[in-house]
C-alpha positions in Angstrom: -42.4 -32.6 -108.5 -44.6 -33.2 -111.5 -43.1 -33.4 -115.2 -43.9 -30.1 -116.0 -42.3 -28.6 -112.7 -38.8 -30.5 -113.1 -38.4 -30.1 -117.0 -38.8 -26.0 -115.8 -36.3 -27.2 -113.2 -33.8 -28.8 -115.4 -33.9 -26.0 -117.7 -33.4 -23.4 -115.0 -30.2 -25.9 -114.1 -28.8 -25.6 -117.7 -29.7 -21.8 -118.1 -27.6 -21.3 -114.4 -24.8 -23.2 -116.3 -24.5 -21.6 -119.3 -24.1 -18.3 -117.2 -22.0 -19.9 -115.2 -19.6 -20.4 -118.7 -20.2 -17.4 -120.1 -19.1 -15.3 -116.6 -16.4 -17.5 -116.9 -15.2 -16.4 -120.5 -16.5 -12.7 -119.3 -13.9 -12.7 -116.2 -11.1 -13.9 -118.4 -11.9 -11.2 -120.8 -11.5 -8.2 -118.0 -8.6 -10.0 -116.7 -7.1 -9.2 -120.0 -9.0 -5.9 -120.4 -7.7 -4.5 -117.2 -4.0 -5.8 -116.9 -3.2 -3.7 -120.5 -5.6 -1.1 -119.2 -3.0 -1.1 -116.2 -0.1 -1.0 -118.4 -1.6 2.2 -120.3 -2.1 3.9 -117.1 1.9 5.1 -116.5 1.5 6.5 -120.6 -1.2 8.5 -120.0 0.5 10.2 -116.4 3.3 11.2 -118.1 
C-alpha cells in the first residue's frame, strides 16, 4: 500500500472505532431507555 492509501486506511480503522464506542455508549443508553420504558408499560394498561 502506498502512504497515502494506508494513512486513508488507518483513519478508516480509527473512524470504525470510535463507532464502535459510541454504539457502545448508544446500547447502554436503550438498555436504560427500554427497561423504565418496560416498567411504565403496566401504568399505562391500567
Amino acid at each position: 500500500m502506498g502512504l497515502i492509501a494506508s494513512k486513508k486506511a488507518n483513519a478508516l480503522a480509527g473512524f470504525i472505532e470510535d463507532c464502535v464506542e459510541k454504539n457502545d455508549e448508544i446500547d447502554q443508553l436503550l438498555d436504560y431507555d427500554f427497561a423504565s420504558f418496560y416498567d411504565v408499560i403496566p401504568l399505562v394498561q391500567q
